[in-house]
RODREN-398719 format. One line per field, with one value per residue (C-alpha): residue number from 1; x, y, z. Coordinates in nm, 2 decimals, decimal comma, always signed. Example, Ala and Ser with C-alpha at 12.3 -4.5 7.8 and 13.67 -1.06 7.14 Angstrom:
residues 2
kolba	(1/2)
c1	(+1,23/+1,37)
c2	(-0,45/-0,11)
c3	(+0,78/+0,71)
//
This chain:
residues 268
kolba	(1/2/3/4/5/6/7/8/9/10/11/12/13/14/15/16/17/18/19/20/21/22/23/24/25/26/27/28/29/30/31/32/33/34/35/36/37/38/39/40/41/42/43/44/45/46/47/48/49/50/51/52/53/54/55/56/57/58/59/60/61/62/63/64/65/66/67/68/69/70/71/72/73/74/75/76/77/78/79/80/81/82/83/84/85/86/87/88/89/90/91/92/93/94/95/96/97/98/99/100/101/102/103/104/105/106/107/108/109/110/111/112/113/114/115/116/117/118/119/120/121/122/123/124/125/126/127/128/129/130/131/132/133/134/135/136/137/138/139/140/141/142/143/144/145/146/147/148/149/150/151/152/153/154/155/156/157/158/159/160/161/162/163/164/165/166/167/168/169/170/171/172/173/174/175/176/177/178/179/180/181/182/183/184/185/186/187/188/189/190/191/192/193/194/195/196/197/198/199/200/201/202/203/204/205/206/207/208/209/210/211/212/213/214/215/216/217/218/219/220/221/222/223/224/225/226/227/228/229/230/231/232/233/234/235/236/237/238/239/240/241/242/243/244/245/246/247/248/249/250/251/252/253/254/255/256/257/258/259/260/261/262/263/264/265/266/267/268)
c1	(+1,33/+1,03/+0,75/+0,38/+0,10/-0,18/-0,49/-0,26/+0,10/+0,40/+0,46/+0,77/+0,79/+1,00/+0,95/+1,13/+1,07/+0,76/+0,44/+0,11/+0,16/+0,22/+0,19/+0,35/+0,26/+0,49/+0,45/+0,48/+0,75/+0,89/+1,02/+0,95/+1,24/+1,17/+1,10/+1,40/+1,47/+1,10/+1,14/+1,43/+1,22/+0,92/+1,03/+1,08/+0,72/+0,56/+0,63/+0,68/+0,57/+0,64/+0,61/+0,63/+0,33/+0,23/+0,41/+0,75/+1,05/+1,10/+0,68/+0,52/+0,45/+0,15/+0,05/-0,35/-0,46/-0,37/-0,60/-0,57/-0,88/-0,67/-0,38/-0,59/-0,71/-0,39/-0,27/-0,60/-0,55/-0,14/-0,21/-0,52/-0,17/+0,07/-0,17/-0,25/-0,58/-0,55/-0,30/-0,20/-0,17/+0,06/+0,15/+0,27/+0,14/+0,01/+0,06/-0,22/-0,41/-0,40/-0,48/-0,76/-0,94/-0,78/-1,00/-1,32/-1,35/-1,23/-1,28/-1,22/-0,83/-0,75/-0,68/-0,53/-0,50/-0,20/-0,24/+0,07/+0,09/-0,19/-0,50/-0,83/-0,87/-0,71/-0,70/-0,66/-0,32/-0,19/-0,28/-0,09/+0,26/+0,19/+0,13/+0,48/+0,65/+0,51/+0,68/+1,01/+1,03/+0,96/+1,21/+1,51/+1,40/+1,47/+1,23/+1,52/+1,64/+1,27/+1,27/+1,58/+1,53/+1,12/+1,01/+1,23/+1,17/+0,80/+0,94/+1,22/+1,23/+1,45/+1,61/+1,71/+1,85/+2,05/+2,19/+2,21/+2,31/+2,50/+2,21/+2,01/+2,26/+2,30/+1,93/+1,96/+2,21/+1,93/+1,70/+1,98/+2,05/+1,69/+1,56/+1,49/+1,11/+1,05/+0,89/+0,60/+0,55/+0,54/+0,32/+0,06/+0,13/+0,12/-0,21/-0,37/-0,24/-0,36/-0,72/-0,76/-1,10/-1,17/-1,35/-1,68/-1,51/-1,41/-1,72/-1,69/-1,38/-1,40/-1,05/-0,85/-0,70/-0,37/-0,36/-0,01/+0,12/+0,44/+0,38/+0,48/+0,41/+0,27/+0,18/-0,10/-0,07/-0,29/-0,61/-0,68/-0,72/-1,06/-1,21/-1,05/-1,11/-1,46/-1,48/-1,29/-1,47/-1,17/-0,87/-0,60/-0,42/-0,03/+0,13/+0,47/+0,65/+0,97/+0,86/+0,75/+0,61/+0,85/+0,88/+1,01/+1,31/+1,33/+1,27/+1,33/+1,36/+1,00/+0,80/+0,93/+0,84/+0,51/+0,39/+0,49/+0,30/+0,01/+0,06/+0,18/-0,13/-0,41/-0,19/-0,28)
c2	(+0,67/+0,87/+0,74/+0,86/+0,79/+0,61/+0,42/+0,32/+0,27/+0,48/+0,33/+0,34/+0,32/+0,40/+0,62/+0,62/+0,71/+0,92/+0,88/+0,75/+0,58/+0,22/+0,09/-0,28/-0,42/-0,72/-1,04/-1,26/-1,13/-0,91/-0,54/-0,30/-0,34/-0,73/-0,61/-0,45/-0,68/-0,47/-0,13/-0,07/-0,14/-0,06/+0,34/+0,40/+0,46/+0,44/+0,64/+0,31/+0,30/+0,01/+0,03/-0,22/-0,37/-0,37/-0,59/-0,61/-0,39/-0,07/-0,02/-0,09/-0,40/-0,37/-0,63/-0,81/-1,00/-0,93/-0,99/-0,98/-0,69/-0,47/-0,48/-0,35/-0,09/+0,05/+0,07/+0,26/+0,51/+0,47/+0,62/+0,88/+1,05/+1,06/+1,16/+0,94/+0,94/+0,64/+0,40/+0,05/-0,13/-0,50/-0,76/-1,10/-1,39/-1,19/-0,91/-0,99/-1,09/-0,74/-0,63/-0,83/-0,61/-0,30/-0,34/-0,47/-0,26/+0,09/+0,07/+0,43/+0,38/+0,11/+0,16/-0,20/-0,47/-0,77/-1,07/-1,29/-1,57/-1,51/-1,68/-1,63/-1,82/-2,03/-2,41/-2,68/-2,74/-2,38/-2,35/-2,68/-2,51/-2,22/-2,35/-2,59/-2,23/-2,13/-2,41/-2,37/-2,03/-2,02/-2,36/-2,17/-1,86/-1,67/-1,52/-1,49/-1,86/-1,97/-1,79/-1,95/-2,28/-2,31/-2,09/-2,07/-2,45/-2,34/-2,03/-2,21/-2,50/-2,77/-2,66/-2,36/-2,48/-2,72/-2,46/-2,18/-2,26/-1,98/-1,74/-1,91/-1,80/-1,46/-1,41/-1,56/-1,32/-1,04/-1,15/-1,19/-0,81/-0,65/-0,60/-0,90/-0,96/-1,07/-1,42/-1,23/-1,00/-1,31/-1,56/-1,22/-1,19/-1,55/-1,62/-1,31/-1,59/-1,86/-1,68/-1,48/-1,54/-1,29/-1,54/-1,36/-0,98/-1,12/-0,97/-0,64/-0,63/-0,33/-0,22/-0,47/-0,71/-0,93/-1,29/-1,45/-1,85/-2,05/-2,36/-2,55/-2,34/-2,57/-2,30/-2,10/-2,35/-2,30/-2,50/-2,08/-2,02/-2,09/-1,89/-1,60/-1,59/-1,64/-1,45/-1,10/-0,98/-0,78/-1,09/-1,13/-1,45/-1,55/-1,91/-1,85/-2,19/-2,33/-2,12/-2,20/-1,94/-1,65/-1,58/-1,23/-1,38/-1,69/-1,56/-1,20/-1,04/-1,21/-1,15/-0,79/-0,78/-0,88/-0,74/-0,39/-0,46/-0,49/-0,16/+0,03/-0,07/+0,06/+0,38/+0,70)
c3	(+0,54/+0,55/+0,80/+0,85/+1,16/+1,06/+1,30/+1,58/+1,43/+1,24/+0,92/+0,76/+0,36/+0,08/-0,23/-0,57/-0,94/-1,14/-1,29/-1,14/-0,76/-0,72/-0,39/-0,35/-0,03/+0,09/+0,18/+0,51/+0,70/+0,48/+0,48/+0,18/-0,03/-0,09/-0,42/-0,47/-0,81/-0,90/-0,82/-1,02/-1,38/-1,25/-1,11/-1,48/-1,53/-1,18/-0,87/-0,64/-0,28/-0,06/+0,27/+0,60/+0,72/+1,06/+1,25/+1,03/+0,93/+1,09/+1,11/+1,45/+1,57/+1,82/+2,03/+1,97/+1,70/+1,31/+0,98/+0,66/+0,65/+0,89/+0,73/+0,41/+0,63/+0,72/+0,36/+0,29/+0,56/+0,45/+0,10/+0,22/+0,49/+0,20/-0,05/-0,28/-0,38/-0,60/-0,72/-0,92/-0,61/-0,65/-0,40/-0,38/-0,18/+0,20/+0,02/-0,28/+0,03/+0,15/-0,23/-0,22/+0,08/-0,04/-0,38/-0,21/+0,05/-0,10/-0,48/-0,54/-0,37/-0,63/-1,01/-1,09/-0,91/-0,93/-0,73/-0,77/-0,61/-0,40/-0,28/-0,18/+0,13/+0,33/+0,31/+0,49/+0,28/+0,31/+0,67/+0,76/+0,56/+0,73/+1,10/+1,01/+1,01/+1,29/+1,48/+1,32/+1,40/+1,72/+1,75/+1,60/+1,77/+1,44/+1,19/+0,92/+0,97/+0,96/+0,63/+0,49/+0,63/+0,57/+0,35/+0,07/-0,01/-0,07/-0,29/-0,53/-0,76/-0,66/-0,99/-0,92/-0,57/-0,81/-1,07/-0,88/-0,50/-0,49/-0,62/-0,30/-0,08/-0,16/-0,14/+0,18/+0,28/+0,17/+0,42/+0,69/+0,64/+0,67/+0,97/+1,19/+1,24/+1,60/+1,62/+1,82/+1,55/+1,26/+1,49/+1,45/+1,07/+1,02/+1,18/+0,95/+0,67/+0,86/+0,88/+0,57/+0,40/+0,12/-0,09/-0,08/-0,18/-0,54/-0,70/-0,52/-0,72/-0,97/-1,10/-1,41/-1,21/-1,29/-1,12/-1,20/-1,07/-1,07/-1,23/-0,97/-0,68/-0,39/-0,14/-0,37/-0,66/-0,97/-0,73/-0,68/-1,06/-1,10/-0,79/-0,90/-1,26/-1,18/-0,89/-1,04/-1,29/-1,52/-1,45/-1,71/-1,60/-1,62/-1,53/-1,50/-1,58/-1,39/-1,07/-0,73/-0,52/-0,60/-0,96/-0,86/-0,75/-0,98/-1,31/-1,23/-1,66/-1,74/-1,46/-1,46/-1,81/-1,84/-1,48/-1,62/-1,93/-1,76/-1,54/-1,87/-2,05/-1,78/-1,69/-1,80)
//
């Protein structure tokens, strides 16, 4: 895995496919290939870079406090070492909140912009589910079990727990086999979560922006729809129905399809 020095860390990323960049930043606690179900559609058209965030997967994990805005500024100063002048840049949940400050603050790095599951800033509701991790990770003294045992209530339907238990327990067995986060490392990424504000950078917003929900997502429900659509200037907005907060994992063939008609369209 390649990795490059950037402000104060090495960051480690992954590369694959050809055609215009496509920098997928990842969400709380995860390592670049948690959009592995992604890549493999999207690397047809798009050279796809995801890389590890500071404080998770095999990227440094620096002691001091972590924000949404700095993690923004290492992805800026990520893509200027490799590179790339300019790229579709797409995340999902922390990682849209990363997008969000990528796009404000450095315009001219950013030619779309998809926000899924995402949200402007925090709330008292998001910052109570979010604190509730906190606690259970550092009571099981395990990131991964934390993920299993608190978060991916928040990301599936109870109907896809019911149909598919055994689909839930092979993703479970994913995040078992990346590399453990330490509980350090997530308190830091969490309180970024806890803290991020990027309500008043909506307008500074330049590049055609996709904002996409599940239906029944609890964690950024669709309370966040109306700040963004009339906070970003170019939106295009998709619910996706019969999802919680992960629609890349729960309905894998449609998000995939119309996320990459969205990147298709503004490419070139």
């Amino acid at each position: 895995m390649p990795k490059v020095k950037v402000n104060d860390i090495t960051i480690n990323y992954e590369s694959q496919g050809s055609g215009e960049p496509l920098v997928l930043i990842p969400y709380l606690a995860a390592d670049n290939a948690c959009y592995a179900f992604q890549v493999g559609d999207y690397a047809k058209h798009f050279t796809c870079i995801s890389l590890d965030l500071r404080g998770a997967g095999e990227t440094d994990k620096p002691e001091g406090p972590y924000s949404t805005q700095l993690f923004a500024d290492d992805v800026a100063a990520f893509m200027a070492a490799i590179g790339v002048e300019k790229a579709h840049v797409s995340g999902l949940s922390l990682g849209g909140a990363i997008g969000l400050w990528l796009a404000s603050k450095y315009p001219e790095r950013v030619k779309t912009l998809s926000l899924h599951s995402c949200w402007p800033k925090s709330d008292p509701f998001l910052k109570v589910v979010v604190g509730d991790w906190q606690i259970i990770a550092k009571a099981l003294g395990s990131v991964p079990e934390m993920i299993i045992q608190g978060i991916f209530p928040f990301c599936f339907t109870p109907e896809l727990y019911a149909a598919k238990p055994e689909y839930i327990d092979q993703l479970a067995a994913f995040v078992r086999s990346r590399p453990k986060q330490p509980v350090d490392a997530f308190l830091r990424q969490s309180d970024a979560v806890i803290a991020h504000d990027a309500l008043g950078q909506l307008d500074r917003i330049t590049a055609p922006t996709q904002i996409t929900f599940g239906r029944h997502d609890m964690v950024t429900s669709t309370r966040f729809v109306e700040p963004f659509t009339s906070g970003v200037k170019k939106n295009e907005l998709v619910i996706f129905e019969m999802c919680a907060h992960a629609p890349i994992y729960e309905r894998v063939s449609e998000f995939n399809e119309k996320t990459l008609a969205f990147l298709k369209h503004h490419a070139g």
